[in-house]
C-alpha positions in Angstrom: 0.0 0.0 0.0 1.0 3.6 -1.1 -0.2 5.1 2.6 2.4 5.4 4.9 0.8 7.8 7.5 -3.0 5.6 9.3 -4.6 6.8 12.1 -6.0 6.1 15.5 -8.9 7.3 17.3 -8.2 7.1 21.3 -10.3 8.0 24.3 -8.2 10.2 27.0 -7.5 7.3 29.4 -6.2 5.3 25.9 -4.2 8.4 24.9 -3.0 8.5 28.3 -1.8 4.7 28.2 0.1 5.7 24.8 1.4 9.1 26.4 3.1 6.6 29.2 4.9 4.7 26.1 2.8 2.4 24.5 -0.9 1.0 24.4 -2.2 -2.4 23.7 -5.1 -1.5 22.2 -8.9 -0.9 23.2 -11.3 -3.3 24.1 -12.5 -4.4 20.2 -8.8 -4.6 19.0 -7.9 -6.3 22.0 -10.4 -9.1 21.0 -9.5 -9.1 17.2 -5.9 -9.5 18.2 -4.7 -6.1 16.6 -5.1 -2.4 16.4 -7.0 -1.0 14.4 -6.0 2.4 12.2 -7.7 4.0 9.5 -6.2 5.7 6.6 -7.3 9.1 5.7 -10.2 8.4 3.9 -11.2 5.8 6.6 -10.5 8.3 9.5 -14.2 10.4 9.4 -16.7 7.0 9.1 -14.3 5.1 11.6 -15.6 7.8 13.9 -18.8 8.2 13.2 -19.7 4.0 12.9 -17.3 3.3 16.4 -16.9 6.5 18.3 -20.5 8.2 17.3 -21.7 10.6 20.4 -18.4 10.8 22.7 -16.4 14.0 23.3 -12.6 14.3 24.5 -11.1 11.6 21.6 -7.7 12.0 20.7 -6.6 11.7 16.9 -3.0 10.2 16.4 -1.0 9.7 12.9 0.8 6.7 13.0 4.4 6.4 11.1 3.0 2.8 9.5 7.3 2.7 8.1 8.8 2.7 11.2 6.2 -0.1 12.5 7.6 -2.3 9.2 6.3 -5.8 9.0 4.1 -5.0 12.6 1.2 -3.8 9.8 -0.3 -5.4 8.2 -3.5 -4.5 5.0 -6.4 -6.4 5.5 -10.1 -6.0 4.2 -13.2 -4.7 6.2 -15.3 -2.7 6.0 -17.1 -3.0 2.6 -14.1 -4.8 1.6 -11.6 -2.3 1.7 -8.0 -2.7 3.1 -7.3 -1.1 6.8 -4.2 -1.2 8.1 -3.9 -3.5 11.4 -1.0 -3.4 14.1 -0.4 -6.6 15.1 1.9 -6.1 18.4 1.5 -2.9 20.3 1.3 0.9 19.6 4.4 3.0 21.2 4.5 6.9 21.2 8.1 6.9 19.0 6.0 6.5 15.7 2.8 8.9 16.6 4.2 11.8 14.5 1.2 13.8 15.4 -2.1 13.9 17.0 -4.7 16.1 18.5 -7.9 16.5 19.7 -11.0 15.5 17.2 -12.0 18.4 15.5 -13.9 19.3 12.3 -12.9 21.5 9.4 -15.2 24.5 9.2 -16.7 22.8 6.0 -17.2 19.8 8.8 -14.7 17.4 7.2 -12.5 15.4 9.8 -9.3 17.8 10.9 -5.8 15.2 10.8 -3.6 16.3 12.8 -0.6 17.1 10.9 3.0 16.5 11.9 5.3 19.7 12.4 
């Protein structure tokens, strides 16, 4: 895959675990066995299918080269490929996050590294 930048929607105490060094993954990807990430285009219905109606979510962009063969592109969601962590997230490849906000057009604002 061409995407080399995915990202991950946290809540604060998640953010928090990932602040500390590294996370393990919520509840869902600790029972699929992997972390989920979204690429760009994935980012906006990610949130609004899995994280519809809560405030105070973190956004993080993910370095998916430095994490190498840990990811890996599988299908979901209507058959298109997501990329999945399979071992755990640390802080050293989060090159930049912020809180969930919207674009004034109300488009999905990625946090952008730099």
């Amino acid at each position: 895959m061409a995407d080399s930048i995915a990202y991950k929607i946290l809540t604060l105490p998640q953010w928090a675990a990932l602040e500390d060094g590294s996370f393990d993954g919520a509840p869902v990807d600790q029972a699929d066995g992997y972390i989920h990430l979204s690429t760009a285009a994935q980012a906006a219905e990610t949130l609004s299918r899995h994280f519809a109606g809560q405030t105070d979510l973190v956004i993080a962009a993910v370095d998916l080269d430095a994490l190498g063969e840990a990811v890996r592109w599988e299908p979901s969601r209507g058959g298109d490929l997501f990329p999945h962590i399979y071992g755990r997230l640390t802080l050293d490849v989060v090159i930049a996050y912020g809180p969930v906000e919207y674009e004034t057009d109300g488009t999905l604002k990625l946090p952008v590294a730099g």
